[in-house]
C-alpha positions in Angstrom: -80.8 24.0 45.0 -78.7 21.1 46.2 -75.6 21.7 47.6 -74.5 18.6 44.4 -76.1 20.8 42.0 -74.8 24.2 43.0 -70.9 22.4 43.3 -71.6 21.0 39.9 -72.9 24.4 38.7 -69.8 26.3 39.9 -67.7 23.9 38.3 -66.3 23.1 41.8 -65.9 19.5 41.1 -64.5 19.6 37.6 -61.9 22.4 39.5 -61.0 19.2 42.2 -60.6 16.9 39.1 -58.4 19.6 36.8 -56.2 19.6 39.8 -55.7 16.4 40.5 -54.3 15.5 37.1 -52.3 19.0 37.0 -51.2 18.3 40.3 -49.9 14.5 39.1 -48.1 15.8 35.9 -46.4 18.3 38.1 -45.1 15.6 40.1 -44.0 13.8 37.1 -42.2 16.8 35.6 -40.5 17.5 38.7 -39.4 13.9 38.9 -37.8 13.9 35.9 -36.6 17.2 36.1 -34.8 16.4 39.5 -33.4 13.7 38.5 -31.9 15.7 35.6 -30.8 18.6 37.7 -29.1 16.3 40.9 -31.4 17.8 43.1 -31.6 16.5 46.8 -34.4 13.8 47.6 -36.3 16.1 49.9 -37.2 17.9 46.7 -39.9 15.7 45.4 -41.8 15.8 48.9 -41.3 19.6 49.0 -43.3 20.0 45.9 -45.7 17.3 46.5 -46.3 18.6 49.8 -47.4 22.3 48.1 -49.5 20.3 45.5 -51.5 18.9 48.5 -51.9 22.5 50.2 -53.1 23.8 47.4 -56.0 21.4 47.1 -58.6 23.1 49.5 -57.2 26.4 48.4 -58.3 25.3 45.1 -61.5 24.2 45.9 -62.5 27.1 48.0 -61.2 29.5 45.5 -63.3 27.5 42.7 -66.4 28.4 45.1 -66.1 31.5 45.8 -65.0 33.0 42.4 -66.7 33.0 39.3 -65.0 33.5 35.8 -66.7 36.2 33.9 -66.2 37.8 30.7 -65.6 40.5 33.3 -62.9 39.0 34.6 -62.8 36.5 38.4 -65.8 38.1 40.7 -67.4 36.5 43.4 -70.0 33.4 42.7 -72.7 35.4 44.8 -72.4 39.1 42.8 -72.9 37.5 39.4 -76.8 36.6 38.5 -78.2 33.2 37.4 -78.5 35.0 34.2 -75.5 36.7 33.3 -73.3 33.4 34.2 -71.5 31.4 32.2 -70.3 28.4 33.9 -71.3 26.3 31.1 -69.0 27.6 29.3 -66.3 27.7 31.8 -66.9 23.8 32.1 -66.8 22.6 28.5 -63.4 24.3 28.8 -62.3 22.7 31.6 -63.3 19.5 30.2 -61.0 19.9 27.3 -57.7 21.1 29.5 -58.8 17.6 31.7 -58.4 15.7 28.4 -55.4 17.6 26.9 -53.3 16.8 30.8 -54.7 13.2 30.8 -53.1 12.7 27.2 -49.7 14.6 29.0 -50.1 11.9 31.6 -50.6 8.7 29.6 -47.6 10.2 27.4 -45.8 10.8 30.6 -46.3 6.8 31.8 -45.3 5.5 28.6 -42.0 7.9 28.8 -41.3 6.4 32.4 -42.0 2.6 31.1 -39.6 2.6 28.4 -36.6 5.1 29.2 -35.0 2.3 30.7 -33.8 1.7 34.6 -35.5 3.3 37.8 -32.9 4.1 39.9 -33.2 5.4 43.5 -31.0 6.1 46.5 -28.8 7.8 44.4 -27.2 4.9 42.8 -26.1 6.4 39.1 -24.5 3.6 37.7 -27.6 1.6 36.5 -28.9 4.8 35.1 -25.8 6.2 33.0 -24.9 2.9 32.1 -27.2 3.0 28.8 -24.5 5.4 27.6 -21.4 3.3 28.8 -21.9 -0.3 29.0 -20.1 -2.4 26.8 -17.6 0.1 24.9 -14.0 -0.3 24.6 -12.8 3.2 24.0 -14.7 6.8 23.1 -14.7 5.5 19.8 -17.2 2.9 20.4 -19.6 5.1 22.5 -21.8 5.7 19.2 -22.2 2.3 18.2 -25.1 0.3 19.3 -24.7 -2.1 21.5 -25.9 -5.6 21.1 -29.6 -6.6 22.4 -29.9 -9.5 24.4 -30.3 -12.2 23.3 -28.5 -11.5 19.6 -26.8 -14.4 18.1 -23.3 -13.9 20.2 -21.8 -15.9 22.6 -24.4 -16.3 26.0 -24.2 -14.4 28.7 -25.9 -14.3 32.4 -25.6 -12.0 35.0 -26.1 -13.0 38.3 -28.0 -10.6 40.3 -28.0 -10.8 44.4 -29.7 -13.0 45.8 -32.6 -11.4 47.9 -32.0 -12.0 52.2 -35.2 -13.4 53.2 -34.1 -13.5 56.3 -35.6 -12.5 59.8 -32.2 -11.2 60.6 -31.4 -8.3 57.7 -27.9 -8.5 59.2 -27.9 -11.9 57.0 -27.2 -9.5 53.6 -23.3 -11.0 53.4 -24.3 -14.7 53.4 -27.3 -14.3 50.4 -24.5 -11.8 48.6 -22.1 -14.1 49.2 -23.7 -17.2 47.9 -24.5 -15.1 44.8 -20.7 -14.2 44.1 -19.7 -17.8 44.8 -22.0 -18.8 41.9 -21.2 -15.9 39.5 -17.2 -16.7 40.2 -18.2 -21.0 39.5 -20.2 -20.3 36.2 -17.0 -17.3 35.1 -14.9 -20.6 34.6 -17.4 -22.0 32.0 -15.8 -21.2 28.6 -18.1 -19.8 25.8 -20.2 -18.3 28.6 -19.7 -14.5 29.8 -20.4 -13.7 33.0 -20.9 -10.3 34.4 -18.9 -9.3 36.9 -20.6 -8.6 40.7 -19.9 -4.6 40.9 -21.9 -4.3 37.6 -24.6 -7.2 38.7 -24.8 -5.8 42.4 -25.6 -2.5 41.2 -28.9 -3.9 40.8 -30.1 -4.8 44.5 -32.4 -3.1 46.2 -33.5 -1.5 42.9 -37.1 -1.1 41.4 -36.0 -2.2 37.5 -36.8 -5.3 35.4 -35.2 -8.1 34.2 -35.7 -6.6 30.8 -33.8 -3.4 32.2 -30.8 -5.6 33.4 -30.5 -7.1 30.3 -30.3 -4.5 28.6 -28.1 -2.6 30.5 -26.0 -5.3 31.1 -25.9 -6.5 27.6 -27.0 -10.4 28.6 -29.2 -12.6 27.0 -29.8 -14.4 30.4 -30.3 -13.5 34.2 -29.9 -15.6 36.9 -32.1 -14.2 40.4 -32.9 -16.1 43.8 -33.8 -15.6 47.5 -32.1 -16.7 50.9 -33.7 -17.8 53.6 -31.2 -18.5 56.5 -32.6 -19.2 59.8 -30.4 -21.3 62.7 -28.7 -23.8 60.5 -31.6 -24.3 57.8 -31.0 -22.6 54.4 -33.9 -21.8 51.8 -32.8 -21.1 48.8 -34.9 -20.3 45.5 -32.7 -19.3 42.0 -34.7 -18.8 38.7 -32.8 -19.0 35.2 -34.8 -16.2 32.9 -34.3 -15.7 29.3 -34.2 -12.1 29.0 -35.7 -11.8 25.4 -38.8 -12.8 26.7 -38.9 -13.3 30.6 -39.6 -16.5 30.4 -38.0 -19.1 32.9 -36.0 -21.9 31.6 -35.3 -23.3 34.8 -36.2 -22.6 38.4 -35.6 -24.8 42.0 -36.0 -24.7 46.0 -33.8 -26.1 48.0 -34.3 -26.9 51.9 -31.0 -27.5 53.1 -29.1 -27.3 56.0 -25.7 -25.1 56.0 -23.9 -28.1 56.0 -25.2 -28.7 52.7 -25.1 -25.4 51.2 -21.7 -26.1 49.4 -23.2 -29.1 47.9 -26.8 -26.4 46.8 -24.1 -24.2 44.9 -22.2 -26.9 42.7 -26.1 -27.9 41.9 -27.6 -24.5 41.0 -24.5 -23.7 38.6 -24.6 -27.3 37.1 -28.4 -27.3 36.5 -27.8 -22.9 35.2 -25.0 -24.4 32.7 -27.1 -27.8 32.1 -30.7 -25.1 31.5 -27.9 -23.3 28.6 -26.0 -25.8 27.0 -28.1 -27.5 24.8 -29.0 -23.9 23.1 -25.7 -22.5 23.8 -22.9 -24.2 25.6 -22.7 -27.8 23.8 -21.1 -29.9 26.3 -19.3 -27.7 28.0 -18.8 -29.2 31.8 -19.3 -27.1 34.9 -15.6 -26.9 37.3 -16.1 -27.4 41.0 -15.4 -24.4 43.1 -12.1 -24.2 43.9 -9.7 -24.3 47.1 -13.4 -24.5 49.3 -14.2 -26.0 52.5 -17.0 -28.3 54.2 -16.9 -26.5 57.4 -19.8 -24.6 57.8 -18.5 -22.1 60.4 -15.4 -21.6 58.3 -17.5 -20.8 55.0 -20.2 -17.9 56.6 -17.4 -16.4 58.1 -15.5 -16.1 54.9 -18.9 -15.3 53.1 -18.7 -12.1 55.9 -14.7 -11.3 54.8 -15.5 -11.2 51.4 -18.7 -9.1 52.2 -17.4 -6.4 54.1 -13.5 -6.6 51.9 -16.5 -5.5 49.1 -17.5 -2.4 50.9 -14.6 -0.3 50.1 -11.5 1.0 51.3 -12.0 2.6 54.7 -9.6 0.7 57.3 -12.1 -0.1 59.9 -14.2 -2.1 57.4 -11.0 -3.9 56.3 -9.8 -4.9 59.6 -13.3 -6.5 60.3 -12.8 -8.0 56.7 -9.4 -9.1 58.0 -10.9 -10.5 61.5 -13.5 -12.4 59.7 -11.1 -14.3 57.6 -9.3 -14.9 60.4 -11.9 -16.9 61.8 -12.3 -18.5 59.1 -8.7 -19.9 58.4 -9.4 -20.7 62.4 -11.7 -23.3 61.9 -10.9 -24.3 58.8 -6.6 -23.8 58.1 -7.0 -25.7 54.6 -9.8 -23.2 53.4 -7.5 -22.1 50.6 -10.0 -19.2 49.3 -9.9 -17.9 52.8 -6.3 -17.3 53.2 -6.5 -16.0 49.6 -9.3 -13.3 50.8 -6.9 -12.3 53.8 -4.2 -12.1 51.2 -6.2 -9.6 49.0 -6.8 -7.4 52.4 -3.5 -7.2 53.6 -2.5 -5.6 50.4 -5.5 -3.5 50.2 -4.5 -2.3 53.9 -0.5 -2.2 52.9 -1.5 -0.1 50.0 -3.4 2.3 51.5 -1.1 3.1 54.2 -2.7 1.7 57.0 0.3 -0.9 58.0 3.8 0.0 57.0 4.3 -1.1 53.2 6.8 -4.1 53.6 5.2 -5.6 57.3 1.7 -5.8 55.1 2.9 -7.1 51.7 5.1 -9.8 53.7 2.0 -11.2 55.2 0.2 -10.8 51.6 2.5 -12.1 50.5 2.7 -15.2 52.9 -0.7 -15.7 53.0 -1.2 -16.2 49.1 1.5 -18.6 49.2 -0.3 -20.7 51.5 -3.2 -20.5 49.6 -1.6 -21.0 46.2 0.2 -24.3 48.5 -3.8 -25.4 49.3 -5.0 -25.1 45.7 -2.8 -24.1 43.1 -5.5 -23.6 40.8 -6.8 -20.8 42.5 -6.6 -17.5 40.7 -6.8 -15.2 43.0 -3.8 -16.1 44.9 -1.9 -15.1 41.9 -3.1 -12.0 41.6 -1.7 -11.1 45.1 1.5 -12.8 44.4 1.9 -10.4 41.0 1.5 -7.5 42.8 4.3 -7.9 45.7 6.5 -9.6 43.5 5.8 -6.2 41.4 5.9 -3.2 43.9 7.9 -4.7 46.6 10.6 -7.1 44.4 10.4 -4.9 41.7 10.5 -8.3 39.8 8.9 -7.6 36.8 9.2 -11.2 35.2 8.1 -13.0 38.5 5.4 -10.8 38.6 4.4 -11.4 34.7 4.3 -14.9 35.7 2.1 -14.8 38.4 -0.4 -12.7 36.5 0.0 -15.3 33.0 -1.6 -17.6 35.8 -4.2 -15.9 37.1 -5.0 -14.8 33.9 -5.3 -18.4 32.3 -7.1 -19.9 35.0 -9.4 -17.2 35.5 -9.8 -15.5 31.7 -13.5 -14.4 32.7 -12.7 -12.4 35.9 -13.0 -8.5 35.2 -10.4 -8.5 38.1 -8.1 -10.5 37.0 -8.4 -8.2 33.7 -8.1 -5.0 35.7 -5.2 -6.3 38.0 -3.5 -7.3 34.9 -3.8 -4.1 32.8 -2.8 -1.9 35.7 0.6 -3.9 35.8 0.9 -3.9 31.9 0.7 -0.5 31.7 2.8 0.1 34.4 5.8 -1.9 32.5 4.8 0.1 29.3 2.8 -2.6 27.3 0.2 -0.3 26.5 -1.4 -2.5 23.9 -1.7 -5.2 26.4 -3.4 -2.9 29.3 -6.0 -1.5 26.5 -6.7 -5.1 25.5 -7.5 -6.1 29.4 -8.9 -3.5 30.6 -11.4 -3.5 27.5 -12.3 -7.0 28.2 -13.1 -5.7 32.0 -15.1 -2.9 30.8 -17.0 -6.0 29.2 -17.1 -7.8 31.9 -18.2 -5.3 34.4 -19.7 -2.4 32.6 -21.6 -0.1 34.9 -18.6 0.0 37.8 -16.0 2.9 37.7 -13.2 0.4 38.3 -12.4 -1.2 35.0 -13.5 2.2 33.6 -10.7 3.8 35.9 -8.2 1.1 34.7 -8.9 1.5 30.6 -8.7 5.5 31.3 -5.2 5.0 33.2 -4.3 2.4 30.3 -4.9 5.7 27.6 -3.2 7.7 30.2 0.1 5.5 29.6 -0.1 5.3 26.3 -0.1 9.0 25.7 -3.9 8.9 24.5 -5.1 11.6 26.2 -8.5 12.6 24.6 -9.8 8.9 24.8 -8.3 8.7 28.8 -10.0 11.5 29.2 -13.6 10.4 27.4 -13.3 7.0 29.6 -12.3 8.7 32.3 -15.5 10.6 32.5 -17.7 7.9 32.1 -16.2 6.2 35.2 -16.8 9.5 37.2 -20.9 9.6 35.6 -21.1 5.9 36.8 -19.6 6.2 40.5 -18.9 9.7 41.1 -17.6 9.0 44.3 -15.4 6.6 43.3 -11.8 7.0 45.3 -9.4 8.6 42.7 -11.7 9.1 39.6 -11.7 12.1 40.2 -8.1 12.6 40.9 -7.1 10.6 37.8 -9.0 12.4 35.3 -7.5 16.2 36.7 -3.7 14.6 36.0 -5.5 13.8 32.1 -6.7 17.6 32.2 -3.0 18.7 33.2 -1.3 16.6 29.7 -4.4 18.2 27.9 -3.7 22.1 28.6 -6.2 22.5 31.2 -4.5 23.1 34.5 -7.5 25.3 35.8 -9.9 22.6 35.4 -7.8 19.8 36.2 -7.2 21.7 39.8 -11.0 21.9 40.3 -11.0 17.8 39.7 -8.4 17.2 42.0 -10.0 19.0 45.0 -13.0 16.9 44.9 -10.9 13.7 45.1 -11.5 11.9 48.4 -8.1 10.5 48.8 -6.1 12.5 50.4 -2.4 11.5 49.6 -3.8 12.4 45.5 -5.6 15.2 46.7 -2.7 16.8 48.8 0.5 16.0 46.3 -1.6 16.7 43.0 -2.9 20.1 44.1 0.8 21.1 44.5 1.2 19.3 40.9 -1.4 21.5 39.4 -0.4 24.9 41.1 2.9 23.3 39.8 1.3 23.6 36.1 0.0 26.7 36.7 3.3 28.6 37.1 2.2 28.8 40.9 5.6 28.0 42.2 5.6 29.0 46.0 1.7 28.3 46.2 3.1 24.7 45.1 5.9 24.6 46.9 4.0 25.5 50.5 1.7 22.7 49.4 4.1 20.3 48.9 5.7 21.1 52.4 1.8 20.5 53.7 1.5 17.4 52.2 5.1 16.0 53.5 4.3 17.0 57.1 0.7 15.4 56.9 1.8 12.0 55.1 5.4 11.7 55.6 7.1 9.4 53.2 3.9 7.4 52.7 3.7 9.6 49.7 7.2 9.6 48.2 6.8 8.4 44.7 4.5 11.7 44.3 6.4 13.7 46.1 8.7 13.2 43.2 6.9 13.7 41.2 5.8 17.3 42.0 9.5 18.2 42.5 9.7 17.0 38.4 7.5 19.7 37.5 9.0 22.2 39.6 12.3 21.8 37.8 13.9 20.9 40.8 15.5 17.2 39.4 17.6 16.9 42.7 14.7 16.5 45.4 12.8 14.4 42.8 16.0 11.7 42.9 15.6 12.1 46.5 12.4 11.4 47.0 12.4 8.1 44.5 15.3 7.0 46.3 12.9 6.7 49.4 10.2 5.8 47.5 12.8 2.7 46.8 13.6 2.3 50.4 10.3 2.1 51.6 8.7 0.1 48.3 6.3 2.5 47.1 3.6 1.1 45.0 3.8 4.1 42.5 7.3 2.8 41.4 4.7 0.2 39.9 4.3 2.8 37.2 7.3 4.4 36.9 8.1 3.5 33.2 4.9 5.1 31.8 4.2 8.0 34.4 3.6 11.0 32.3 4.2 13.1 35.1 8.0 11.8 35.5 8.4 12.7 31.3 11.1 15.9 32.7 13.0 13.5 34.4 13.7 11.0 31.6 16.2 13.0 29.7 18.6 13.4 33.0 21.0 10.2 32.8 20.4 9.6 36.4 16.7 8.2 35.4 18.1 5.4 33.3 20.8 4.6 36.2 17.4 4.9 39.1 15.6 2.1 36.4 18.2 0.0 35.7 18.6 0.4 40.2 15.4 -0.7 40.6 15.6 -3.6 37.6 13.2 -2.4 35.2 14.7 -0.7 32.8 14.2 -3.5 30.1 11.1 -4.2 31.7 8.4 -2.7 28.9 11.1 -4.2 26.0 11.1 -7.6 27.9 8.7 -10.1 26.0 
């Protein structure tokens, strides 16, 4: 007998193809599972790597062994006669057919639960769940398919870097965020804002899965080529309904020209949409921008790295970049307005001393508001000193009433605002904005963050508490989501749980001072006290406002006047919020808490129109 024959008679080779479909439903399975369960990425490669040792273990056990009515003997003891491998096979034949059917239903389960997200990006993935709703309320509702009757929409996905040189990631990003903020100023058209859009790159998901994610009817997508000083540049205009392209260009430019390729590609994206959509509506020029190439890649590298978060290393290179910038170009208005937004960014963290880094915020937004007063950003900047340094609540209402009307489609605009409404006590106005951010930017933790602290404010603390987590399944690592939603557990009766938050926050002024808040809470008086005294001795007065407001909740009113009168001295930004603070609710029936507002000048602030 052939050694063909006698594999096929001992079912050797239906064995080989039983395991290989059992092997790739297992894989499937664990896929899913893992991605259920959190587990680590090494995971999937542990178990395919047993799948693949068992293989030959498989085979050779199929070989050797014979199934008997007997039970498993070995292929050489049983005779011709008494076998039944037949039977053994037919059997196997049917379990190869029931797993294929498991794997065909597995496929079609993978095609159509929506986004494929890897490296451990959740936002794309939990956004089915969040995208779109303005409070817990909404979460059940269905959200709108694209391309429903509605007002259009587009997001603006990164463009790919085509380049030689991957270091070349901040100029295609940053040519895609100059479009997105041009086509945000076209009325009747909602844009979606670039933490929500960005969450895309480097993702293996369809335009179909952006769409519907994002909630858009339309998605813009392109490439960047950049080498020397020629630009290739490629943007498609898909209708997401049915992936079909309504409009699609190349430009060969060089980087001189690459100001001139943006006002095209968002005039020919608005021209592609306003005959179904738009009407007539015209597309604005960019704003406060420059013709000097040098000037415009470095500030395209400023606004990259100011997007890569907090840390103060990447800010001062954000910082350095604009710099550069303002150097070769010292009329580039939306430079000096970027170096305005990260000198606050490095004042508010703590990095430079709070009044030294909002004065030069604060002087170079002016300059930029001087270049091109129609610039929104500059506002926003301008709102915030005039709010936490001046305490000049009406100045600072007027600088975000601008920003806000020349920039109404800007989820940060909307999240700026809200924070300083609800800050002054207009809760109904920081619900309103932050909703509309939520909108605008639906899978990012920030707007999320900002609605949850608007509930927060408004003594609404199951729905603070609902958004709250939604921001944390988005961006769990988000700086203080996780910090914000333990002070929601504290109004909501549970201190044990609301500690457990708080120690995973990364920030540590909020981790330090709140841990002391909820010990605090607890009825843990010394434990709070000795960390209060930690905190103090690790962030000095940095941390003042919260020092105060631990000391609240101690019962010890005396040290918290003390510490908001330093707070005061040294300008605290968490005086920002002093009107609605939960937390300082045991000071407000002391008379010395209306004499500390009306101090600082905002005690008609949330009554003031």
């Amino acid at each position: 007998m052939s050694l063909l024959s006698e594999l096929k008679r001992r079912n050797v080779i239906r064995a080989a193809v039983l395991y290989l479909v059992a092997g790739w439903v297992i894989m499937q399975v664990a896929q899913l599972l893992f991605g259920v369960l959190e587990l680590p990425e090494w995971s999937a490669r542990f178990v395919l790597g047993l799948v693949v040792l068992g293989f030959p273990i498989a085979l050779i056990l199929s070989w050797v062994y014979e199934l008997t009515p007997e039970g498993l003997k070995r292929a050489h003891e049983v005779a011709h006669e008494e076998s039944i491998t037949a039977a053994t096979g037919r059997k196997m034949n049917i379990l190869v057919a029931v797993l294929l059917a498991v794997a065909i239903g597995l496929l079609l389960a993978d095609r159509f639960r929506g986004p494929r997200v890897a490296d451990g990006d959740t936002r794309a993935g939990a956004a089915a769940d969040v995208a779109g709703t303005e409070s817990p309320r909404d979460a059940a509702k269905p959200r709108r398919p694209a391309g429903s009757a509605a007002a259009a929409s587009i997001a603006v996905l990164p463009f790919v870097n085509m380049s030689d040189d991957k270091a070349n990631d901040y100029f295609s990003d940053g040519l895609s965020e100059e479009l997105l903020n041009v086509l945000a100023k076209v009325q009747g058209l909602r844009v979606i804002a670039r933490t929500s859009s960005f969450a895309f790159k480097g993702k293996d998901v369809t335009i179909e899965d952006v769409a519907r994610v994002l909630s858009v009817d339309h998605v813009l997508e392109g490439s960047v080529r950049k080498s020397g000083k020629r630009v290739r540049i490629t943007a498609q205009l898909i209708r997401a309904t049915d992936s079909s392209h309504l409009w699609s260009e190349t430009y060969d430019r060089t980087l001189e020209d690459v100001f001139a390729v943006q006002d095209e590609i968002s005039g020919e994206v608005v021209d592609a949409l306003k005959v179904r959509l738009l009407g007539s509506q015209p597309i604005q020029a960019e704003i406060g921008g420059t013709d000097n190439p040098k000037a415009y890649e470095a500030s395209l590298r400023g606004l990259y790295l100011r997007n890569q978060g907090q840390k103060e290393d990447t800010l001062r290179a954000a910082l350095a970049a604009y710099d550069l910038a303002i150097a070769e170009d010292p009329k580039y208005a939306r430079a000096h307005s970027g170096r305005a937004a990260t000198l606050s960014l490095l004042a508010s963290n703590g990095y430079e001393p709070f009044a030294e880094g909002f004065a030069r915020a604060r002087e170079a937004a002016l300059r930029a508001a001087e270049l091109a007063p129609d610039l929104g950003d500059a506002y926003l900047t301008l709102g915030y000193v005039a709010n936490v340094v001046d305490n000049d609540v009406e100045a600072a209402r007027a600088h975000y009433d601008r920003a806000v009307a020349l920039d109404p489609g800007s989820a940060e605009v909307q999240t700026v605002y809200a924070s300083f409404a609800i800050g002054i006590g207009r809760a109904d106005e920081a619900i309103a904005a932050s909703s509309k951010a939520v909108q605008l930017d639906p899978i990012a933790a920030r707007p999320h963050t900002a609605l949850a602290n608007a509930y927060y404010g408004a003594r609404r603390f199951a729905e603070a508490e609902a958004v709250a987590r939604r921001a944390i399944l988005l961006e769990p690592n988000y700086p203080g989501v996780h910090g914000g939603l333990g002070l929601i557990l504290l109004e909501t009766g549970k201190a044990e749980e609301a500690r457990a938050e708080i120690e995973k926050e990364p920030i540590e002024w909020q981790r330090l001072t709140w841990l002391a808040l909820a010990d605090a809470r607890l009825g843990q008086s010394e434990i709070a006290r000795a960390e209060l005294a930690t905190a103090i001795e690790r962030l000095g007065d940095a941390a003042a406002y919260q020092y105060a407001q631990v000391n609240a909740h101690l019962g010890d009113h005396d040290a918290a006047f003390r510490w908001l009168e330093t707070a005061r001295r040294i300008k605290d930004p968490g005086l920002s919020t002093i009107i609605s603070d939960p937390l300082l609710d045991p000071l407000r029936k002391d008379p010395r808490f209306e004499r500390f507002l009306r101090e600082l000048g905002v005690a008609d602030a949330g009554r003031s129109g």
